[in-house]
C-alpha positions as CSV (number, residue, x, y, z in Angstrom):
1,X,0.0,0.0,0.0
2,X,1.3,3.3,-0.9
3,X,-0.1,6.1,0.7
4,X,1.4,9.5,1.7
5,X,0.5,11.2,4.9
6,X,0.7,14.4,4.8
7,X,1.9,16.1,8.1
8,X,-0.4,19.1,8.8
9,X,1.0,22.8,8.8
10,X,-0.3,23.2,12.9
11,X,2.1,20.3,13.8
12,X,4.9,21.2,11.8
13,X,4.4,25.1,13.2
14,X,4.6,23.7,16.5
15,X,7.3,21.6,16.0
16,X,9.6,24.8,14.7
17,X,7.9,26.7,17.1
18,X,8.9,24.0,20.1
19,X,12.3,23.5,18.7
20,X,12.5,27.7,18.6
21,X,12.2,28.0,22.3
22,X,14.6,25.1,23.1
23,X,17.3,26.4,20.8
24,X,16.7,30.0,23.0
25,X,16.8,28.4,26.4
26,X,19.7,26.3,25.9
27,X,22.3,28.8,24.0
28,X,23.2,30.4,27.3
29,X,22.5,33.7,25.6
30,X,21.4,36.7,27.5
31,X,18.0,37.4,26.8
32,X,19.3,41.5,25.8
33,X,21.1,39.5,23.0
34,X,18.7,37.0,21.8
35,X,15.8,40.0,21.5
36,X,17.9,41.6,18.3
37,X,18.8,38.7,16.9
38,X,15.2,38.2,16.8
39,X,14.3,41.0,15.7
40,X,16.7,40.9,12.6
41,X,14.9,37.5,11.5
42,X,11.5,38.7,11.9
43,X,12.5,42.0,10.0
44,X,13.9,39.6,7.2
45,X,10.7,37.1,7.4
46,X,8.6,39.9,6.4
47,X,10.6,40.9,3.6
48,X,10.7,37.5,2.2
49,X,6.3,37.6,3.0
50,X,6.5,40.6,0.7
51,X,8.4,39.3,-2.2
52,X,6.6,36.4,-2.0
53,X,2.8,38.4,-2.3
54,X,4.4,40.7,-5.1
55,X,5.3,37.6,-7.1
56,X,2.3,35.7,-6.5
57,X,0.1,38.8,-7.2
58,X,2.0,39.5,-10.5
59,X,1.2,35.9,-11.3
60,X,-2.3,35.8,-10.6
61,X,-2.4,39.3,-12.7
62,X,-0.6,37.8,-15.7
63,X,-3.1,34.4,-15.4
64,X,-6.1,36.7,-15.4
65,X,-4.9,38.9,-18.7
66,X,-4.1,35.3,-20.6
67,X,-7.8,34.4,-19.7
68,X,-9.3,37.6,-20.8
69,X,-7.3,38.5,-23.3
């Protein structure tokens, strides 16, 4: 039998987010310099977010004028 099981997004989010907070409490970092570091990954998260919309919206614009036009 060959099925694929799919894990689900919540339980792979947990995982990362589980394995987030371990990382943090076991690096023996001061809290004053894990905050930037943070900071500096969310900053470049949302930039990544960004790209990401702008592509996908230019490719859902250029699907919709091959339709219509």
């Amino acid at each position: 039998m060959d099925k694929n099981i799919v894990k689900p997004i919540t339980l792979i989010r947990q995982e990362f987010v589980d394995t987030l907070v371990e990382e943090i409490n076991n690096c023996q970092l001061p809290m004053f310099v894990i905050e930037p570091i943070l900071q500096d990954l969310l900053d470049q998260v949302k930039a990544m977010v960004q790209k990401q919309y702008e592509a996908d919206k230019a490719q859902y614009e250029a699907q919709l004028k091959e339709v219509e036009g």
